[in-house]
C-alpha positions as CSV (number, residue, x, y, z in Angstrom):
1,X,-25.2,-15.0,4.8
2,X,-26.0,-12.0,7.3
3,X,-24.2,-13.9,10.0
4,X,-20.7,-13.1,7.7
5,X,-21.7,-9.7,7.7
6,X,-22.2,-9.5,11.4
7,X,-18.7,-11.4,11.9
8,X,-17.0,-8.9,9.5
9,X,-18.1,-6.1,11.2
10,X,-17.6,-7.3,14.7
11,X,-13.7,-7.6,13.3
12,X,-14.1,-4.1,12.9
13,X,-15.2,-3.2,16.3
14,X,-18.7,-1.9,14.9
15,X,-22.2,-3.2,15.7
16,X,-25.4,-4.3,13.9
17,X,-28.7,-3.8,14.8
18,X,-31.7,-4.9,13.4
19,X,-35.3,-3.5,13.7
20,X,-38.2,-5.2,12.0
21,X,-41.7,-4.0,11.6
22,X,-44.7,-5.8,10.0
23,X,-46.1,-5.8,7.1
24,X,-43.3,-2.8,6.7
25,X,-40.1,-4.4,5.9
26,X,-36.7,-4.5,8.2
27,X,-34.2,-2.0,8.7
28,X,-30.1,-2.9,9.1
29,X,-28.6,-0.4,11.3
30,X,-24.4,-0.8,11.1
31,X,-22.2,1.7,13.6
32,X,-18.5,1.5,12.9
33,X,-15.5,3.4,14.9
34,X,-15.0,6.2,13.3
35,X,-11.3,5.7,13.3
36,X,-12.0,4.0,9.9
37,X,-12.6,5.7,7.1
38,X,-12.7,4.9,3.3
39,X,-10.9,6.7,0.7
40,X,-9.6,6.5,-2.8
41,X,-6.2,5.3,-3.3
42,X,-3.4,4.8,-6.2
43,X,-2.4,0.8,-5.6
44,X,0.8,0.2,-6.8
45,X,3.3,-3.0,-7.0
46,X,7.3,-2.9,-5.8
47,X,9.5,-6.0,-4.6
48,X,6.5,-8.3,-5.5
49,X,4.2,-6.2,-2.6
50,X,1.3,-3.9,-2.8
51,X,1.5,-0.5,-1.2
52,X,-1.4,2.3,-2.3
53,X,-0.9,5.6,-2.0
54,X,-3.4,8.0,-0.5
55,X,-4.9,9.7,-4.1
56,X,-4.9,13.3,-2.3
57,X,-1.5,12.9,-2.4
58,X,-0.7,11.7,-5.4
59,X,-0.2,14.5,-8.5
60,X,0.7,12.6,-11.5
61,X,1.7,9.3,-13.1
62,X,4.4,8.5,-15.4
63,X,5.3,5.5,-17.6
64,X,9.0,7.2,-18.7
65,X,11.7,5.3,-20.9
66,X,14.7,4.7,-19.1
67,X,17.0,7.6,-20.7
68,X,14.7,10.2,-19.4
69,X,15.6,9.2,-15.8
70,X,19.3,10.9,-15.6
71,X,21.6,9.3,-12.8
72,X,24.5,11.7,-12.3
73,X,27.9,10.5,-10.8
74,X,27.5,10.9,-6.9
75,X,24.7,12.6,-7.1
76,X,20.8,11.8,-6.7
77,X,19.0,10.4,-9.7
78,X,16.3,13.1,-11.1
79,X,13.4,13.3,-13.9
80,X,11.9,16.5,-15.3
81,X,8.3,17.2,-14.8
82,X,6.4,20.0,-16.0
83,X,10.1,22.2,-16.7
84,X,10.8,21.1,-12.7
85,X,13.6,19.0,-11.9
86,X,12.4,16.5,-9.3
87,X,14.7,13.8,-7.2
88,X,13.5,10.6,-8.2
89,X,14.1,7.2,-5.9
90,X,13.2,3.8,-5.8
91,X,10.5,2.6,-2.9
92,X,12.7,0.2,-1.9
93,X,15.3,3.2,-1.2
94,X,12.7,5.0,1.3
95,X,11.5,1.9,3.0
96,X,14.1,-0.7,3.3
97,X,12.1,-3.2,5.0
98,X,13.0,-7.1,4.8
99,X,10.8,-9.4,3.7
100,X,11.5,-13.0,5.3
101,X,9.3,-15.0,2.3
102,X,8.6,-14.2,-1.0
103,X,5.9,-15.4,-3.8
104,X,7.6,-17.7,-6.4
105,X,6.3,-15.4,-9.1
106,X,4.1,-12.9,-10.1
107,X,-0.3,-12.9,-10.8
108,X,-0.2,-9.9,-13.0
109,X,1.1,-8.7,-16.5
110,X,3.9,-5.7,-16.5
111,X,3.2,-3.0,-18.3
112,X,5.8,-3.1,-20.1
113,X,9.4,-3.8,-19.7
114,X,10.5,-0.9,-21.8
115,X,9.2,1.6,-19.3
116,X,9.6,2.7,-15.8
117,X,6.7,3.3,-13.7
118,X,7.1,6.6,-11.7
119,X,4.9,8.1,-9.1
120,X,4.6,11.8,-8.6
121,X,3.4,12.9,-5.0
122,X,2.8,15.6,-3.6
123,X,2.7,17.2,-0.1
124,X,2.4,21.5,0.4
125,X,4.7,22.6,-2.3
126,X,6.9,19.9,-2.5
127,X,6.9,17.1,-5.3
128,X,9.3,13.9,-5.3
129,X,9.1,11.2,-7.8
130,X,9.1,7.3,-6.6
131,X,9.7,4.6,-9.1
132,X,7.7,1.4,-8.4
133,X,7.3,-1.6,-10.4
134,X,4.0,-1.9,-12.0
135,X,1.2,0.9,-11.0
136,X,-2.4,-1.3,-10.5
137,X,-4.8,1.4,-10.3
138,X,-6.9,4.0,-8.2
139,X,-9.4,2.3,-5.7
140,X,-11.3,2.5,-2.6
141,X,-10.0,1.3,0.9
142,X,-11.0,1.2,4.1
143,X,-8.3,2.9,6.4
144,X,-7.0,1.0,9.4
145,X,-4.8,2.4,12.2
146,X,-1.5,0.4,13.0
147,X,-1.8,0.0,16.9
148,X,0.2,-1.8,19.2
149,X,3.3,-2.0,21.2
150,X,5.5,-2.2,18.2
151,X,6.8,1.1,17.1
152,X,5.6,3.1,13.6
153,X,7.3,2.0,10.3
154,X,8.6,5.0,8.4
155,X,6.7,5.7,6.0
156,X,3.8,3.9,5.8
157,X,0.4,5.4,7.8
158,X,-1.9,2.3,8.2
159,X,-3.2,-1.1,6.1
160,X,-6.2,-2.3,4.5
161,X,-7.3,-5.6,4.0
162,X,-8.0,-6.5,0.5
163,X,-10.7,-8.4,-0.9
164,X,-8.8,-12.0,-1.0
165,X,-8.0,-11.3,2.2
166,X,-4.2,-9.9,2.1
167,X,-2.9,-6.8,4.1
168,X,-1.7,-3.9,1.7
169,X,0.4,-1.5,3.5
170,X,-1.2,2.5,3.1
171,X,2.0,4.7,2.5
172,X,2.3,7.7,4.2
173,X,3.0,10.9,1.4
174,X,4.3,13.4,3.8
175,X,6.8,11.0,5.4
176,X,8.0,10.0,2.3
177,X,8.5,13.4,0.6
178,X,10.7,14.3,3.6
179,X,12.8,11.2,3.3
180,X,13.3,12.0,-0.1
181,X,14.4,15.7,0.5
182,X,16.4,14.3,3.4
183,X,14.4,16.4,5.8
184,X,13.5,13.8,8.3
185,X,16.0,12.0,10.2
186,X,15.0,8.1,11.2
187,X,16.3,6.0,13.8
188,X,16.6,2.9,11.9
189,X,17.7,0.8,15.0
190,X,14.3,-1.2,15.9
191,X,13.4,-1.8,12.2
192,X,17.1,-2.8,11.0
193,X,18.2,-5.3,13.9
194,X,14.7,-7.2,12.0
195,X,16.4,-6.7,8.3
196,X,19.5,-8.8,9.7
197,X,17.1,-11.8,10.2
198,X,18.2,-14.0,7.5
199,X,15.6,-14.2,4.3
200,X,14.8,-17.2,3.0
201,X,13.4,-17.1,-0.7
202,X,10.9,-19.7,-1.6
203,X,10.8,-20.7,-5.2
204,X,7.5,-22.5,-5.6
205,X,4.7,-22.9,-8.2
206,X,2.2,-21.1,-7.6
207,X,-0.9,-23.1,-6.0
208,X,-5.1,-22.3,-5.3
209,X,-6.7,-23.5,-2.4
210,X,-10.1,-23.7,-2.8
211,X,-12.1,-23.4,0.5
212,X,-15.9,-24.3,0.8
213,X,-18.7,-23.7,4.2
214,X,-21.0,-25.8,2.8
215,X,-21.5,-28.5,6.0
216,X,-22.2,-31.1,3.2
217,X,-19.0,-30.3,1.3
């Protein structure tokens, strides 16, 4: 199985070396770049996607009944915390990317429906509370950088690749404490000419594919 290894890490840019000495055992040597880096993150579920938040940035976790989130007329909806009155918004609100396909239903177990799941972040003095769907748990991810031609998206600071294999966008704290103070203004052109693309919603049962190296399978 080291040749998996050797193919996951060459995905990664980094190198393996091997060094064997006898009668004294062998030594696995791995480099990666060091724009990776592994941290602990708060993995969260909204609009049927994953998106973890960066745990340094992250201050508290509520599960909150609905009357305690207070929507004033024409004003922004808000929570108390801790004697502090805090704007609260929905994720979709901050990032409203389209999704072109979406799962016909869900691999996990709410929490509840009685509740609403709100996030608490943090960046300097400033605290802002995000409602998401369901909160997963805290984790450790390896960082990835977005790279390319195409532009930034708002909000969101790199991606991980989870274990089954599926990209989980990393959201990025400071960005999204601005947009919820509306102290950052963002030129929605590039990303909103891609949200006019048409979704189509696929409502199928859910299916496994099982998938075996074995040259005699």
């Amino acid at each position: 199985g080291m040749d998996v290894v050797r193919s996951s890490i060459s995905e990664l840019r980094g190198v393996i070396n091997t060094d064997s000495t006898p009668n004294k055992g062998t030594t696995f040597t791995i480099r990666l770049p060091l724009t990776l880096s592994i941290t602990k993150a708060l993995c969260c579920i909204h609009q049927n996607s994953n998106i973890a938040f960066p745990i340094d940035g992250v201050e508290d976790i509520l599960d909150l009944s609905p009357e305690r989130l207070v929507h004033p007329e024409e004003e922004p909806s808000f929570i108390t915390w801790r004697d502090n009155r805090l704007p609260c918004k929905s994720l979709t609100e901050l990032l409203p990317y389209n999704r072109t396909a979406k799962r016909g239903g869900r691999y996990h177990n709410p929490s509840g429906n009685d509740k609403v799941s709100v996030v608490i972040l943090r960046s300097g003095d400033d605290f802002v509370a995000l409602q998401v769907d369901e909160v997963l748990g805290e984790q450790e991810i390896v960082i990835k950088q977005l790279m390319g031609p195409v532009p930034k998206p708002v909000g969101i600071s790199g991606v991980t690749v989870q274990g089954d294999g599926r990209v989980m966008p990393i959201a990025d704290v400071l960005e999204l404490v601005e947009l919820s103070l509306n102290r950052l203004e963002v030129n929605h052109q590039f990303w909103q000419s891609i949200a006019e693309v048409p979704s189509i919603d696929f409502q199928t049962e859910p299916m496994v594919l099982i998938v075996d190296d074995s040259i005699t399978v």
